[in-house]
mmCIF file of the C-alpha atoms, coordinates in Angstrom:
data_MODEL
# 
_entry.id   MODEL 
# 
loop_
_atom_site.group_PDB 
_atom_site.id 
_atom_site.type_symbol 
_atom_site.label_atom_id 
_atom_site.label_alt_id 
_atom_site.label_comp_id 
_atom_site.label_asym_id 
_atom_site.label_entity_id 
_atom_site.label_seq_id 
_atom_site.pdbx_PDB_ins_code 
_atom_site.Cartn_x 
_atom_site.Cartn_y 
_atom_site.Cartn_z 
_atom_site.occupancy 
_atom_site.B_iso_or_equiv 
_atom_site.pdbx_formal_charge 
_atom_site.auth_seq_id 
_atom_site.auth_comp_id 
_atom_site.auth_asym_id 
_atom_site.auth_atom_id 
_atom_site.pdbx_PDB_model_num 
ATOM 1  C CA . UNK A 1 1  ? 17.736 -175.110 -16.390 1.00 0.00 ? 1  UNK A CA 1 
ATOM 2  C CA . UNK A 1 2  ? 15.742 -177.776 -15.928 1.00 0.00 ? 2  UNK A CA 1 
ATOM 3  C CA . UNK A 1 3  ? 13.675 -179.144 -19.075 1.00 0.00 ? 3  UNK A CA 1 
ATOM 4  C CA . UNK A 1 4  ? 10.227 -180.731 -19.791 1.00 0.00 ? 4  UNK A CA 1 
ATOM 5  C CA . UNK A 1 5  ? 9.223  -182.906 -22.732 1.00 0.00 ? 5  UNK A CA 1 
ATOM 6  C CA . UNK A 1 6  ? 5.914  -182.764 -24.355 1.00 0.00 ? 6  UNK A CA 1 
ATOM 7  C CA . UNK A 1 7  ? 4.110  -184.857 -26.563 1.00 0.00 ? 7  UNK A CA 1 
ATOM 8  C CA . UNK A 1 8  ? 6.058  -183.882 -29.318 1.00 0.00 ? 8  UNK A CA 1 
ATOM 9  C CA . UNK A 1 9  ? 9.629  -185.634 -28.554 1.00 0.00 ? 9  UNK A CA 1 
ATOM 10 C CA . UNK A 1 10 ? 11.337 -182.054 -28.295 1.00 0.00 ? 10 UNK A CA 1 
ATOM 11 C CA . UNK A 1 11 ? 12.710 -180.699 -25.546 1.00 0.00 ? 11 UNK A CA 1 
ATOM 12 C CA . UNK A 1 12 ? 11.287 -177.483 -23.715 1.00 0.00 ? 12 UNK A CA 1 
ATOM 13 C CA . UNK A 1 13 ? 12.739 -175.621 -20.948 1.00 0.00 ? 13 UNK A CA 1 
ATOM 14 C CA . UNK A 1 14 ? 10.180 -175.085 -17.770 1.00 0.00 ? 14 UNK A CA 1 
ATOM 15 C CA . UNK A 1 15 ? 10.520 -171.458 -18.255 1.00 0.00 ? 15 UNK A CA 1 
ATOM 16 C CA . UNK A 1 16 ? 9.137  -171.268 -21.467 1.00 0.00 ? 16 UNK A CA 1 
ATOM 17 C CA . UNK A 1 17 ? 6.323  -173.934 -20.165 1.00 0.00 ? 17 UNK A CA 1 
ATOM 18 C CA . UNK A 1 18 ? 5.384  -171.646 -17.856 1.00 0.00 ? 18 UNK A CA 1 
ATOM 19 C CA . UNK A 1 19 ? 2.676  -168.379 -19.155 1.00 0.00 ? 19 UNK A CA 1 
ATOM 20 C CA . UNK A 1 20 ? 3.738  -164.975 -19.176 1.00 0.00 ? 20 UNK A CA 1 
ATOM 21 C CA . UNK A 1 21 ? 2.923  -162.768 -16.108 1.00 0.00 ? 21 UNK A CA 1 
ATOM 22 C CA . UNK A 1 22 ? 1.723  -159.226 -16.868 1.00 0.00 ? 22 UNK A CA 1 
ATOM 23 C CA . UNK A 1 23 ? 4.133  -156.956 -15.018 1.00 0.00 ? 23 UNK A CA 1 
ATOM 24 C CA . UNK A 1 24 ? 1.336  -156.024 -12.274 1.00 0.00 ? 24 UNK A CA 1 
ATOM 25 C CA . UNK A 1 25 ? 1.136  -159.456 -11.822 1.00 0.00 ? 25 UNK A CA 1 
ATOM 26 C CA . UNK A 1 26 ? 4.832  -160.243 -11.993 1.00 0.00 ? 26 UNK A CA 1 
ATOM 27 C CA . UNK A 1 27 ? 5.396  -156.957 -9.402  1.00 0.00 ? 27 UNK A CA 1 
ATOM 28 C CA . UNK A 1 28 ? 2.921  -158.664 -7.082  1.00 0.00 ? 28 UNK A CA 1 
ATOM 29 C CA . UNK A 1 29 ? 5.009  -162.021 -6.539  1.00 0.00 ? 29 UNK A CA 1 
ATOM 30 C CA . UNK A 1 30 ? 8.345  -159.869 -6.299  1.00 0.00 ? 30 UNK A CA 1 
ATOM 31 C CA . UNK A 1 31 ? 9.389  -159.630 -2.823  1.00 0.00 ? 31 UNK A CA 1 
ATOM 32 C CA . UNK A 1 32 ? 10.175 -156.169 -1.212  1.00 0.00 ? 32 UNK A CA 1 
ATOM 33 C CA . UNK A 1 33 ? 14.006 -156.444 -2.021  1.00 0.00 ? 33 UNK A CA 1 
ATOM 34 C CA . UNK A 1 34 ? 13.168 -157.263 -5.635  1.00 0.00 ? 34 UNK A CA 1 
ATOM 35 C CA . UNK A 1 35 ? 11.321 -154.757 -5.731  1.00 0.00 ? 35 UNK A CA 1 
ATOM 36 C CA . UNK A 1 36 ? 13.630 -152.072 -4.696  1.00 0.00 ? 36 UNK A CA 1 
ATOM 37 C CA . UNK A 1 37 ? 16.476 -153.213 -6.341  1.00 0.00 ? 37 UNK A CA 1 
ATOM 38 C CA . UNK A 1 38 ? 14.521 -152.889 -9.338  1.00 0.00 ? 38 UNK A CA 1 
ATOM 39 C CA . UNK A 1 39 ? 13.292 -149.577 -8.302  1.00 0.00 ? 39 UNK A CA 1 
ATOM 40 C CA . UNK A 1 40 ? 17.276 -148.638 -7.644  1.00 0.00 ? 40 UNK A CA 1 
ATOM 41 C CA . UNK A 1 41 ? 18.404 -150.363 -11.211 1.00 0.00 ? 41 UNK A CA 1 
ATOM 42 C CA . UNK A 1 42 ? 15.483 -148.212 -12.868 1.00 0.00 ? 42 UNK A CA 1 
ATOM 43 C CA . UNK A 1 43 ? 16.848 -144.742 -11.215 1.00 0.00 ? 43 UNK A CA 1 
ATOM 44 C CA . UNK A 1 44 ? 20.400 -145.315 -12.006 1.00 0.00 ? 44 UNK A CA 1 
ATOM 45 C CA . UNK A 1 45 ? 18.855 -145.940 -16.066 1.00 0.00 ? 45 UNK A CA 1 
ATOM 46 C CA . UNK A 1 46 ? 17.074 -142.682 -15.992 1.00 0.00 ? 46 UNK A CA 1 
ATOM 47 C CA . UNK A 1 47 ? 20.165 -141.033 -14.499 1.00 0.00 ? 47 UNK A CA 1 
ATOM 48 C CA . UNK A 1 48 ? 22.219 -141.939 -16.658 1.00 0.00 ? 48 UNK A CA 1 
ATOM 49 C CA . UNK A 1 49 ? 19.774 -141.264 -19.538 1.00 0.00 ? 49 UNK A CA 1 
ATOM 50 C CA . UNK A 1 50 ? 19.061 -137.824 -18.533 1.00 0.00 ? 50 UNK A CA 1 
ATOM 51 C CA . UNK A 1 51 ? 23.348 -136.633 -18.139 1.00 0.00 ? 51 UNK A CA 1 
ATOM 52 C CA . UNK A 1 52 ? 23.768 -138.407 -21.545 1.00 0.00 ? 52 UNK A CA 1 
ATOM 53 C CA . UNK A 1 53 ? 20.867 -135.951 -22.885 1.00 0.00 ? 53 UNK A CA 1 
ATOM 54 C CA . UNK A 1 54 ? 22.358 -133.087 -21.299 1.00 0.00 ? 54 UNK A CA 1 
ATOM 55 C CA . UNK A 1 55 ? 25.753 -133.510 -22.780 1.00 0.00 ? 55 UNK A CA 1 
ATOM 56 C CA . UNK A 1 56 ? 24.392 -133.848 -25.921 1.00 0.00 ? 56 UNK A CA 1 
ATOM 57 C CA . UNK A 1 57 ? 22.472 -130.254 -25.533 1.00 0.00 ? 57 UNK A CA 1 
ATOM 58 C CA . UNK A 1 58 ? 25.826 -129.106 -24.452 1.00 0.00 ? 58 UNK A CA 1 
ATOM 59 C CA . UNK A 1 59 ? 28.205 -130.245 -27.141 1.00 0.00 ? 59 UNK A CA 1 
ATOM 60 C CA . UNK A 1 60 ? 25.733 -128.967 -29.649 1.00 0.00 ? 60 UNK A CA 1 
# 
């Protein structure tokens, strides 16, 4: 990663130089793949969130 120095002598990578984006904001500069790969990733977590809570009910 590439890194910046500021006035202070001490090294700073560009990411962190860079301010935060909301997440509509960040969502807005994702392209339509990002977007539904994220979309994909985000199923697969609840999926496998909800079969974990169900085998719980189960075994107790």
């Amino acid at each position: 990663m590439a890194s910046l120095v500021n006035s202070g002598n001490t090294a700073v990578r560009s990411s962190d130089a860079q301010p935060r984006l909301s997440t509509k904001n960040r969502s807005a500069n994702m392209t339509a793949l990002e977007k539904y790969r994220l979309l994909r990733e985000n199923r697969k977590v609840v999926r496998r969130q909800k079969l974990e809570q169900e085998k719980r009910q189960i075994s107790s």
